[in-house]
C-alpha positions as CSV (number, residue, x, y, z in Angstrom):
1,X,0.0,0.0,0.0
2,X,2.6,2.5,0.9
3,X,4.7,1.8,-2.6
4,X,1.3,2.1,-4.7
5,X,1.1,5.7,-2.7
6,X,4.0,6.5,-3.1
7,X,4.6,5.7,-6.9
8,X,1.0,7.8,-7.1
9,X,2.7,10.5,-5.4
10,X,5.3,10.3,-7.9
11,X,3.3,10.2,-11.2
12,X,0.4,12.5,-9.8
13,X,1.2,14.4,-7.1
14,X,1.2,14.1,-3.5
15,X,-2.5,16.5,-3.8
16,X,-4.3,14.5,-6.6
17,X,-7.2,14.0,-4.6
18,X,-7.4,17.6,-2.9
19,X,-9.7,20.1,-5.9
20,X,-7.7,22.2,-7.8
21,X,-9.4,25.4,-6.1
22,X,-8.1,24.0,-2.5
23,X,-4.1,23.0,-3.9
24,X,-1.6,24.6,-2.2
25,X,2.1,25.0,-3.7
26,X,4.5,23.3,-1.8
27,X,8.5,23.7,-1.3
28,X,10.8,22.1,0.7
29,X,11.8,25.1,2.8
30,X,7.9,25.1,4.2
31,X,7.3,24.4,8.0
32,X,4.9,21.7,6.8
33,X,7.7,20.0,5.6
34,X,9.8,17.2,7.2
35,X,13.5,18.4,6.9
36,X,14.9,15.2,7.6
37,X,13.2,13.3,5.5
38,X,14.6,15.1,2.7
39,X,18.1,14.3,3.1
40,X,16.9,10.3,3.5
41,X,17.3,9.7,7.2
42,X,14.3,10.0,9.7
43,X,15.0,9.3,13.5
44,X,11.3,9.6,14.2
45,X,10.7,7.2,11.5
46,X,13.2,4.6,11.7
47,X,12.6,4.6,15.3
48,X,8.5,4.4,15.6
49,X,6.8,2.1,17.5
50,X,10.4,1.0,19.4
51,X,11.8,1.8,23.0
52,X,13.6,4.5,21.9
53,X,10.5,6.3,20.5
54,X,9.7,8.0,23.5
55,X,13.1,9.8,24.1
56,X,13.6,11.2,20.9
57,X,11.8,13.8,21.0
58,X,13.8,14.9,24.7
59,X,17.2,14.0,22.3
60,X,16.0,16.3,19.9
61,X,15.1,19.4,22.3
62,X,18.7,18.6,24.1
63,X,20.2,19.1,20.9
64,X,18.6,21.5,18.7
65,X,16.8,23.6,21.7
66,X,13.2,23.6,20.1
67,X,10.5,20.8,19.7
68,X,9.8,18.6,17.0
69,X,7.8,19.5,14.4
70,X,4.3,17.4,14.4
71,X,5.3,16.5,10.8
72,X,8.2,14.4,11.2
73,X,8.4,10.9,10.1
74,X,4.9,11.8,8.6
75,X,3.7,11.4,4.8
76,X,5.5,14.1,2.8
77,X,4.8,15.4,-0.9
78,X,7.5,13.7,-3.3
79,X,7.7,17.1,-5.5
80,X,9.3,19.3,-2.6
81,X,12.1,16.7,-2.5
82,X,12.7,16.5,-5.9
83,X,12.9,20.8,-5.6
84,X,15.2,20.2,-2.5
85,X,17.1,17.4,-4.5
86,X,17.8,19.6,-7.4
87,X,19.9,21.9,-5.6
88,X,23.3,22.2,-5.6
89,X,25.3,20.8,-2.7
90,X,26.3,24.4,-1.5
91,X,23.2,25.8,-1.4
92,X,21.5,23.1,0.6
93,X,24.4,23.9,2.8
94,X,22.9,27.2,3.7
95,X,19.3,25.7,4.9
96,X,21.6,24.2,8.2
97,X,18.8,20.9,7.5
98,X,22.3,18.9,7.4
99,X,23.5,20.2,10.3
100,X,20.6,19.9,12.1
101,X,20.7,16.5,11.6
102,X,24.3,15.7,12.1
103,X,23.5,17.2,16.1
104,X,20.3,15.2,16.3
105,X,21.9,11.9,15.6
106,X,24.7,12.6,17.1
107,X,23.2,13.1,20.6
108,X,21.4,9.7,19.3
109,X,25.0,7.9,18.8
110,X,25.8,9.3,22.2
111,X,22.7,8.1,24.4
112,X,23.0,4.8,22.5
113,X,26.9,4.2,23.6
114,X,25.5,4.4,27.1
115,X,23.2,1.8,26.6
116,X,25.7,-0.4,24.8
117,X,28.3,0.3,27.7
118,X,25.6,-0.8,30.1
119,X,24.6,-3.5,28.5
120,X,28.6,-4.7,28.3
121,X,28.8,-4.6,31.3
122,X,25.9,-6.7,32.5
123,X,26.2,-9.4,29.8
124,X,29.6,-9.6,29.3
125,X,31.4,-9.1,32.5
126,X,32.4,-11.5,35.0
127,X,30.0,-12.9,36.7
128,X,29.8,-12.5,40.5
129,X,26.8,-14.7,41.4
130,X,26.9,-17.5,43.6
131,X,25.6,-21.3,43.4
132,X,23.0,-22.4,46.2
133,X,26.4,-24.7,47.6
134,X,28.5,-21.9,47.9
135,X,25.4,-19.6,49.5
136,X,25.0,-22.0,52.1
137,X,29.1,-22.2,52.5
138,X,29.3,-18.5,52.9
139,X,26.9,-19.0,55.6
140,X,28.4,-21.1,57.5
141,X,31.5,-18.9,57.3
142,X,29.9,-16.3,58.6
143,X,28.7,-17.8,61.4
144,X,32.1,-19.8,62.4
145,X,33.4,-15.9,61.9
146,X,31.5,-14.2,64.1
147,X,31.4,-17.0,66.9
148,X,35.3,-16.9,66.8
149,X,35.5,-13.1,66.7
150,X,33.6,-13.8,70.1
151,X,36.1,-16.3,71.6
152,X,38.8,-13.5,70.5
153,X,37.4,-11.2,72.6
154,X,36.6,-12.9,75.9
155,X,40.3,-14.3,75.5
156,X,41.7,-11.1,75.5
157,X,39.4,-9.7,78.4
158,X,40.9,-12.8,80.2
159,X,44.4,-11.4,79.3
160,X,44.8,-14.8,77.6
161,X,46.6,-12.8,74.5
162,X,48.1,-16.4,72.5
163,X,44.7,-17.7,72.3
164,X,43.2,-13.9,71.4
165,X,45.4,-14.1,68.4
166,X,45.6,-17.5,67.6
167,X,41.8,-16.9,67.3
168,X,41.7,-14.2,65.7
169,X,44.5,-15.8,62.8
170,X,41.7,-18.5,62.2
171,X,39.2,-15.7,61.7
172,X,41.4,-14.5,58.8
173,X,41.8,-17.4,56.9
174,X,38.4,-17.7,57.2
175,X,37.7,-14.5,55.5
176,X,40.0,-15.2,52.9
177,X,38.0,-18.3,52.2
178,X,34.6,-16.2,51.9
179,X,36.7,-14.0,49.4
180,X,37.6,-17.0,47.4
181,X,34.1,-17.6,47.3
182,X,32.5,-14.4,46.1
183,X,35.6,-13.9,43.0
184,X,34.4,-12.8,40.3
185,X,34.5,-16.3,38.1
186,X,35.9,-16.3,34.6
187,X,33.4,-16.0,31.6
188,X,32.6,-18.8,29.3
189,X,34.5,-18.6,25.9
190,X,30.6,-19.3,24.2
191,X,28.8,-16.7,25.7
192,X,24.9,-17.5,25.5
193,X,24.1,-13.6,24.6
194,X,26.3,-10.7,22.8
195,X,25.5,-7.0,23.0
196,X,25.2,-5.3,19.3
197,X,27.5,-2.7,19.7
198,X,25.8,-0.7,16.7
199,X,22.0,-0.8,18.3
200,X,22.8,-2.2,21.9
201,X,20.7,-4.5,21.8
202,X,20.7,-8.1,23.6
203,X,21.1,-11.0,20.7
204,X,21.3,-14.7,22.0
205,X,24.5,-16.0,20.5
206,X,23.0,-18.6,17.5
207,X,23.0,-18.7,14.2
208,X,19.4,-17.7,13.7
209,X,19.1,-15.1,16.0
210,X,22.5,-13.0,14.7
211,X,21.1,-13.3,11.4
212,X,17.7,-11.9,12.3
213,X,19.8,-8.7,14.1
214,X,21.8,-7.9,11.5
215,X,18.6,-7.5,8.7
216,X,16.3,-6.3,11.3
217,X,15.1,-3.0,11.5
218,X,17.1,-1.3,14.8
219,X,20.1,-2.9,13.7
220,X,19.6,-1.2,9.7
221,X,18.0,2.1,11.7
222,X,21.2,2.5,14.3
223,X,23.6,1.4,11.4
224,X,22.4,4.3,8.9
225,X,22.5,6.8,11.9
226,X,25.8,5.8,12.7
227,X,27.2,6.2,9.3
228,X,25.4,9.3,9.1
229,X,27.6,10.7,12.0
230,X,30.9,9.5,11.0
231,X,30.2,10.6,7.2
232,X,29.5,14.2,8.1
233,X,31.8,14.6,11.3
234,X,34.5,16.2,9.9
235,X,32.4,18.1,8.3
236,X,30.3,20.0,11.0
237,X,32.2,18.7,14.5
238,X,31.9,22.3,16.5
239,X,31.2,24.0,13.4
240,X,28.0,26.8,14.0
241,X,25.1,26.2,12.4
242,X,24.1,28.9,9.6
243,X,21.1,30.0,10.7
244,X,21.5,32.7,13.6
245,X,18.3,31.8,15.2
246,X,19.0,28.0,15.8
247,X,22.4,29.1,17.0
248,X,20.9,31.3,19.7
249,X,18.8,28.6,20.8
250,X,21.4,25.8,20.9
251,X,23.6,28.3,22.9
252,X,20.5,28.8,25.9
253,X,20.1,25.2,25.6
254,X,24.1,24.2,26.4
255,X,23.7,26.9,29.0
256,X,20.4,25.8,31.1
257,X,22.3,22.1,30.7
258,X,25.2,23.6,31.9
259,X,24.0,25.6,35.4
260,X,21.0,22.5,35.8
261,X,18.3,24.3,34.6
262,X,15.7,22.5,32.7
263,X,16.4,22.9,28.7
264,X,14.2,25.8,27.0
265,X,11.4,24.6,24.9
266,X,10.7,26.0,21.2
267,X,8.6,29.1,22.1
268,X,11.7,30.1,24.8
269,X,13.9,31.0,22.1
270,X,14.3,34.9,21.9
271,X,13.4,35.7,18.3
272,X,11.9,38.3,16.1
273,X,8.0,38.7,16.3
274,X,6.4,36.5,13.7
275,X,9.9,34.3,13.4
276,X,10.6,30.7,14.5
277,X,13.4,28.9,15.3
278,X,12.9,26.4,12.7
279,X,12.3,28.4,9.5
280,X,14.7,28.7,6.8
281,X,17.7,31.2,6.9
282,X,16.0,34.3,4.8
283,X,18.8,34.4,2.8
284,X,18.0,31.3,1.8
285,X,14.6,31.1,1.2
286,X,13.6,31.5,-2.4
287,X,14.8,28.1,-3.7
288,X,16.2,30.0,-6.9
């Protein structure tokens, strides 16, 4: 259904069925319009109806200072890409839509590495739990500790200081034995789970279930964000964005991170009256 749509789109127009006295020209640079989804890569998209779904739109504010628009990752007409696709490469580079994206997925990358750490850490660590055997051992331990730590004492209130220490020698090797015990015990070469370092997920070491990662769809969606990143780092890594607006608000955004204050929302920004934060440069606004 959505290729037939789509291919609709294409030959017809994304407003075929809206009357000709009710069309309304469209370009890429309009608010209506899903900026992401322009230049092929949609977070809000990729992401739908997954665990991460509900942060993004926290990851986006952190990073760009504004809300999302309502239109992201929604239906978008097929001729304001094929406007924006036309354009040369240095022009686009004006809009900041690049950009824009570059700091959204990169705060992605960032939140994900802290999953995947996690995740490391739990499934691939050493393992410090203990069998019911050696529970019951530590027990006992514990017990022949605490009722020699006992004797100790009322040896040493006695003055008997030889039996005082000789007791309380025993209660050391006892304690080394309980440390013995509780080491952390070496991992098995065949680990029954591995962490996806790419989407941090949790994938049960077989055959199958690799397979079915690596050509499922948060594998693909954390793979082309992540290539995304590294592509354009060099390219925008501390680099302001063009648009003077944005900038403003990604600099009261780093500074209410920075002094613990909740991160501004959209309508926060200081701008002009009548302006937003997420309209295109003026500059830059007549795609001609």
């Amino acid at each position: 259904m959505e290729a037939q749509r789509a291919l609709l789109d294409q030959l017809m127009g994304s407003q075929r069925d809206v009357p000709d006295d009710q069309k309304v020209e469209m370009h890429f640079y309009d608010r209506s319009i899903d900026k992401f989804w322009l230049l092929g890569i949609q977070p809000f998209d990729l992401f739908r109806n997954t665990a991460w779904a509900m942060r993004l739109p926290a990851l986006y504010r952190g990073a760009l200072g504004r809300d999302f628009s309502e239109s992201m990752g929604r239906d978008q007409p097929l001729d304001a890409k094929a406007e924006w696709d036309a354009l040369p490469e240095a022009k686009k580079d004006t809009y900041g839509y690049e950009h824009e994206l570059y700091l959204f997925c990169e705060a992605l990358v960032v939140a994900n590495d802290r999953v995947v750490q996690k995740s490391r850490e739990t499934h691939e660590g050493p393992s410090t739990d203990v069998t019911a055997e050696e529970a019951q051992a530590l027990a006992a331990l514990d017990a022949r500790t605490k009722a020699l730590e006992v004797m100790a004492d009322e040896a040493g209130e006695r003055g008997d200081v030889d039996a005082s220490l000789a007791l309380l020698a025993e209660v050391d090797e006892l304690e080394a034995k309980k440390k013995e015990l509780c080491k952390p015990k070496e991992v098995d070469t065949q680990r029954k789970v591995l962490v996806c370092e790419v989407s941090g997920n949790i994938v049960q070491n077989t055959e199958v279930r690799i397979g079915e990662h690596y050509s499922g769809r948060l594998y693909l969606g954390w793979k082309q964000v992540r290539d995304f990143v590294e592509r354009c780092r060099d390219k925008y890594k501390d680099k302001p964005h063009p648009h003077p607006l944005i900038r403003r608000s990604m600099q009261r955004t780093r500074a209410a991170a920075g002094d613990g204050r909740e991160s501004p929302r959209a309508g926060d920004a200081p701008r002009p009256s009548g302006a937003r934060a997420d309209d295109a440069p003026s500059e830059a606004r007549d795609p001609s």
